[in-house]
C-alpha positions in Angstrom: 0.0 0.0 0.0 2.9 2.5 0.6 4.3 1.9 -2.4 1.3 2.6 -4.5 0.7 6.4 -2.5 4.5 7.1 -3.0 3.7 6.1 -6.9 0.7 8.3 -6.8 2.3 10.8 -5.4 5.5 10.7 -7.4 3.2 11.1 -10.9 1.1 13.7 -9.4 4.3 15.6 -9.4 5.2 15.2 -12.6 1.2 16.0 -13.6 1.9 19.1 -12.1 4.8 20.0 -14.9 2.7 19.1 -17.8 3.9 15.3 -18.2 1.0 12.9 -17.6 1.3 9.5 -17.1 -0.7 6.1 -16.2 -1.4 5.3 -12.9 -1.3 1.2 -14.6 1.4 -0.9 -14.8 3.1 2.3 -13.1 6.1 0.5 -10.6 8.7 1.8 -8.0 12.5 1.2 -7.2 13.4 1.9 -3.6 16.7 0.3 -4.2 18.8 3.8 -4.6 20.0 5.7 -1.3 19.6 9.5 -3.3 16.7 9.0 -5.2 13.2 6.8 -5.4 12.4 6.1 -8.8 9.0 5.6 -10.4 8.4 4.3 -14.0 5.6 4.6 -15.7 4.6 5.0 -19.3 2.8 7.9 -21.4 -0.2 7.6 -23.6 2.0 7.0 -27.0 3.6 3.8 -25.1 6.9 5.7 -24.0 8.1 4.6 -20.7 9.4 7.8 -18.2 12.1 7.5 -15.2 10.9 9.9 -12.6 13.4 10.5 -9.7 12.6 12.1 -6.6 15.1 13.2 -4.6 15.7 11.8 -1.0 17.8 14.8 0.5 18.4 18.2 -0.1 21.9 17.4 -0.5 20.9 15.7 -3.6 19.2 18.6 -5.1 22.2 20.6 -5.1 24.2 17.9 -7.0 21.5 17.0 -9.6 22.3 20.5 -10.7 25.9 19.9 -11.8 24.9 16.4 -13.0 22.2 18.3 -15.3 25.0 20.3 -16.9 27.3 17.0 -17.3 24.5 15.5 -19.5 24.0 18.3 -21.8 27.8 18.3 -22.4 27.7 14.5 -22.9 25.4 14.3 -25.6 28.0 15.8 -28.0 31.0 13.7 -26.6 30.0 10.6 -26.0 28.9 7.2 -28.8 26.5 5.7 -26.2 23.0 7.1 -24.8 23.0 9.0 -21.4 19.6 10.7 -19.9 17.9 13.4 -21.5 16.3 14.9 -18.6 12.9 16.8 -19.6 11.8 18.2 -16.5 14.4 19.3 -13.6 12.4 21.0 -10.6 13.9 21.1 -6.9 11.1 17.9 -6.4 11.3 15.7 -9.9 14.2 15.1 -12.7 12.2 12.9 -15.7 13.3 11.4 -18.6 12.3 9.2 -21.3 13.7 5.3 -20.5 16.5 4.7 -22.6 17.1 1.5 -24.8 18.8 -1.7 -23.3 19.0 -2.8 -19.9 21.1 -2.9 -16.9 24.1 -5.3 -17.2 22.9 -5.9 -13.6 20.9 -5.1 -10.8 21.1 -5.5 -7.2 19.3 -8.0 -5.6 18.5 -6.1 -1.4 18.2 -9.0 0.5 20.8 -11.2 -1.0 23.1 -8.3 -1.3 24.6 -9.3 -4.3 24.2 -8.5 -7.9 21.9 -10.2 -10.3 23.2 -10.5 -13.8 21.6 -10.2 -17.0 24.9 -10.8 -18.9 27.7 -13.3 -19.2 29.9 -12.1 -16.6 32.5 -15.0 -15.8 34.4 -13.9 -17.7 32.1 -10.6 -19.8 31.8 -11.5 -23.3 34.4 -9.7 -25.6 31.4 -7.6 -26.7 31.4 -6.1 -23.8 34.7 -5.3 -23.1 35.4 -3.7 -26.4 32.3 -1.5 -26.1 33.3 -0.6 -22.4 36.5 0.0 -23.3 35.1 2.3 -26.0 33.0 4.4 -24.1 35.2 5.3 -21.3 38.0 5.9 -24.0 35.7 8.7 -25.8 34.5 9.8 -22.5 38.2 10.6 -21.1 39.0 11.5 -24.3 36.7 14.6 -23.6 38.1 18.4 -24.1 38.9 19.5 -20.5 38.6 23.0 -21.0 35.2 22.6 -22.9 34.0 20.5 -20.2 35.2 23.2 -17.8 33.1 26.3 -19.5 29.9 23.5 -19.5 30.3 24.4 -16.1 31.3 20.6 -14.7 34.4 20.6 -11.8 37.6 20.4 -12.8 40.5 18.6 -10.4 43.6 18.8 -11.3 46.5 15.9 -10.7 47.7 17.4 -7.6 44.0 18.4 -6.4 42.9 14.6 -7.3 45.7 13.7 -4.9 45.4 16.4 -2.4 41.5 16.1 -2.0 42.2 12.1 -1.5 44.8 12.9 1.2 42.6 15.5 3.4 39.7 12.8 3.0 41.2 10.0 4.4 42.8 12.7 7.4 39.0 13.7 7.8 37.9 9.5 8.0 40.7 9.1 10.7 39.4 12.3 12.8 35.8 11.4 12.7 35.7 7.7 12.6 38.9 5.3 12.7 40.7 3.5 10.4 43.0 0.1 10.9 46.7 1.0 11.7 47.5 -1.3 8.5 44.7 0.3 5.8 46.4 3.9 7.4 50.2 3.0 6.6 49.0 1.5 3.1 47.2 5.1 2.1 49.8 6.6 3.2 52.9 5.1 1.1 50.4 5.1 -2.0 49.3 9.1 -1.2 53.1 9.7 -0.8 54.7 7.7 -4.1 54.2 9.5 -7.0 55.0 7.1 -9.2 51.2 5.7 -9.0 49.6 8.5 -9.8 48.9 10.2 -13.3 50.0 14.0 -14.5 46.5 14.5 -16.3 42.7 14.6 -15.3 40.4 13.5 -17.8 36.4 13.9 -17.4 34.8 10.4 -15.7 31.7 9.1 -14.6 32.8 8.4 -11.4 30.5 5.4 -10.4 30.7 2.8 -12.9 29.1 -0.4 -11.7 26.8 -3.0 -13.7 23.9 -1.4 -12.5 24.8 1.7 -14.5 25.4 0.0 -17.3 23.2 -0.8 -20.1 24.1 -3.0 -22.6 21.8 -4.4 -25.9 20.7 -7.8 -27.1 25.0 -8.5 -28.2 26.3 -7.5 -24.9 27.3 -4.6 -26.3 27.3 -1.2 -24.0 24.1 1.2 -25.3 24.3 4.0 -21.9 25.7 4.8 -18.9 23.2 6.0 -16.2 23.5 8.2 -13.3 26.4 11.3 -13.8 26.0 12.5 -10.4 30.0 11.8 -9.8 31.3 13.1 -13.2 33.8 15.7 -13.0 37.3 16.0 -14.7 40.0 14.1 -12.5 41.6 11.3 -12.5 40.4 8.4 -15.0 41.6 5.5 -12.5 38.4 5.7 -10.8 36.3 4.5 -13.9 38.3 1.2 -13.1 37.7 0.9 -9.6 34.5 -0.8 -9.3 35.1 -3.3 -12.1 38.0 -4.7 -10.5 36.6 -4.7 -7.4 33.9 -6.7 -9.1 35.5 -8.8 -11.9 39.1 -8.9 -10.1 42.4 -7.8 -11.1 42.6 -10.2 -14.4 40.0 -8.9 -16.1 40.8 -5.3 -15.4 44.0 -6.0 -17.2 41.6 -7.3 -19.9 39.6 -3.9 -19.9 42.7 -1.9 -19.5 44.1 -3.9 -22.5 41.1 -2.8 -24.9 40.6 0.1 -23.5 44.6 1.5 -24.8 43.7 -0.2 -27.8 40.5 1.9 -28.4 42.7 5.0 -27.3 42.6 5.5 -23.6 45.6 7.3 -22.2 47.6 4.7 -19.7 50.3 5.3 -17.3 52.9 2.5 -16.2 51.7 1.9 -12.4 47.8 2.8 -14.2 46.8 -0.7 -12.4 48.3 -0.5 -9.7 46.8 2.9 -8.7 43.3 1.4 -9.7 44.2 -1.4 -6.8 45.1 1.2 -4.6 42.1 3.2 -5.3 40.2 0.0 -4.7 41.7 0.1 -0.9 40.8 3.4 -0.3 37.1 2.8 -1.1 36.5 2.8 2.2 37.0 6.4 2.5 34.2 7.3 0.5 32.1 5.0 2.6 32.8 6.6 5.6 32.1 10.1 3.5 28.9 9.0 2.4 28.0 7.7 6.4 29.0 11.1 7.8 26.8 12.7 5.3 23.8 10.9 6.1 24.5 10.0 10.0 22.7 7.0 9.7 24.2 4.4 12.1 23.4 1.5 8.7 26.0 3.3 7.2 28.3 4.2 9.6 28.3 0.6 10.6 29.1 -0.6 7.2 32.1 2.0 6.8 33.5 1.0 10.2 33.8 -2.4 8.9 35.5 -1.3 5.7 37.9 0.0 7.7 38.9 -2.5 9.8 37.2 -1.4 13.0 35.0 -3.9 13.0 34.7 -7.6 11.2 35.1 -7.2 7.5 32.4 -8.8 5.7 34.4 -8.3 2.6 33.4 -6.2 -0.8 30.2 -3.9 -0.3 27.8 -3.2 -2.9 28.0 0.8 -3.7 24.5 2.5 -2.8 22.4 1.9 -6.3 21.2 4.8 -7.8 21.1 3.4 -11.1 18.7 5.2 -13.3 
């Protein structure tokens, strides 16, 4: 019953700015910690993704993801959301083609996949590798003027170092994870002399990918910025291990991404300062779910291994 008033009240919103949509067949994804999602379809058959923002927080952010997507469109070979309506209350688009190359299953905590994934087909590695080689490949400084952040190398690095100083203050960290940040922050052999423009949360559910296997979209800018192009790896090794990131990495030169020598490396030692933007995301919100799960990722408490990343993947 709560799901169908938050549904009701969800398209009464978007009634109110001129889209109208049926009430039937109408369905809701609580799934994402930012936004609650409603899709539903028009009269002509088009199905819309209305998202609702959970905080004010998110409001604020939505703004600079807006102006991320209208840069996109003339950058990037795969689809990303063309938002119709952006109010303080409701961001709605049309549904684009393809579907997730996974979604998150709540109560089993683990993902559900709706491609081959061990190992991911060829298909989608090239296509991957594609997209996040046109996407970095993107014009800083036109970027920049679209009005989305830039961070430069030694702001990328900085910005990581104050972090993980902020995650000792307020919360802890193992003596172990500390020293390891610490020789990775201070070696600057990992770490690369350019910024490119990323998505900055690239995880299957973000994904979608067509009948081949082959990447179609990336959902969900709300991280994009210009920095360092490491972090577009982060997830997927985490996920598909160190092997197939190779694999990726491989393809990804080969369609024109810009590598560095220690480029893996760093993406492994991104991967063990995940944790810090767990413990980011738990201060933010002050929910004790959160700040339980950070505390374990940081070796304060027992480690139940890798985490999910909140899914806010439409």
């Amino acid at each position: 019953m709560t799901n169908q008033k938050d549904i009701e009240s969800v398209l009464n919103i978007a009634k109110e700015n001129g889209l109208h949509l049926k009430h039937e067949g109408a369905d809701i994804n609580e799934t994402g910690m930012d936004f609650q999602v409603v899709f539903a379809e028009d009269d002509s058959g088009v199905t819309w993704v209305l998202r609702k923002p959970r905080r004010p927080d998110v409001i604020e952010r939505a703004a600079a993801e807006s102006d991320v997507l209208t840069f996109l469109r003339s950058y990037v070979t795969v689809s990303v959301p063309d938002w119709r309506i952006h109010t303080p209350e409701l961001i709605a688009y049309p549904k684009l083609d393809g579907i997730p190359a996974a979604v998150i299953d709540l109560e089993k905590k683990q993902y559900v996949w709706n491609m081959e994934h061990e190992p991911p087909s060829d298909d989608f590695v090239r296509s991957l590798a594609a997209a996040l080689a046109g996407l970095h490949g993107a014009d800083p400084a036109a970027a920049s003027k679209s009005g989305i952040e830039i961070i430069k190398p030694d702001d990328v690095r900085q910005r990581a170092a104050e972090s993980m100083d902020r995650v000792k203050k307020e919360i802890g960290v193992s003596e172990p994870l500390w020293q390891r940040w610490q020789t990775w922050i201070n070696d600057s052999s990992y770490w690369p002399d350019f910024s490119a423009l990323i998505h900055g949360d690239l995880h299957p559910p973000h994904i979608l990918i067509g009948p081949n296997q082959c990447v179609t979209g990336l959902l969900d800018w709300t991280e994009a910025k210009v920095a360092d192009p490491a972090k577009d790896f982060v997830l997927y090794q985490a996920i598909f291990g160190e092997k197939e990131t190779k694999r990726l990495l491989q393809s990804y030169q080969a369609e024109g991404g810009r590598i560095w020598p220690k480029m893996q490396e760093h993406v492994t030692e991104w991967q063990a300062a995940y944790p810090v933007e767990t413990a980011k995301f738990a201060l933010q919100t002050g929910q004790e779910e959160h700040m339980q799960m950070a505390r374990e990722m940081l070796g304060l408490a027992d480690t139940k291994g890798y985490r999910l990343p909140p899914d806010d993947s439409v």
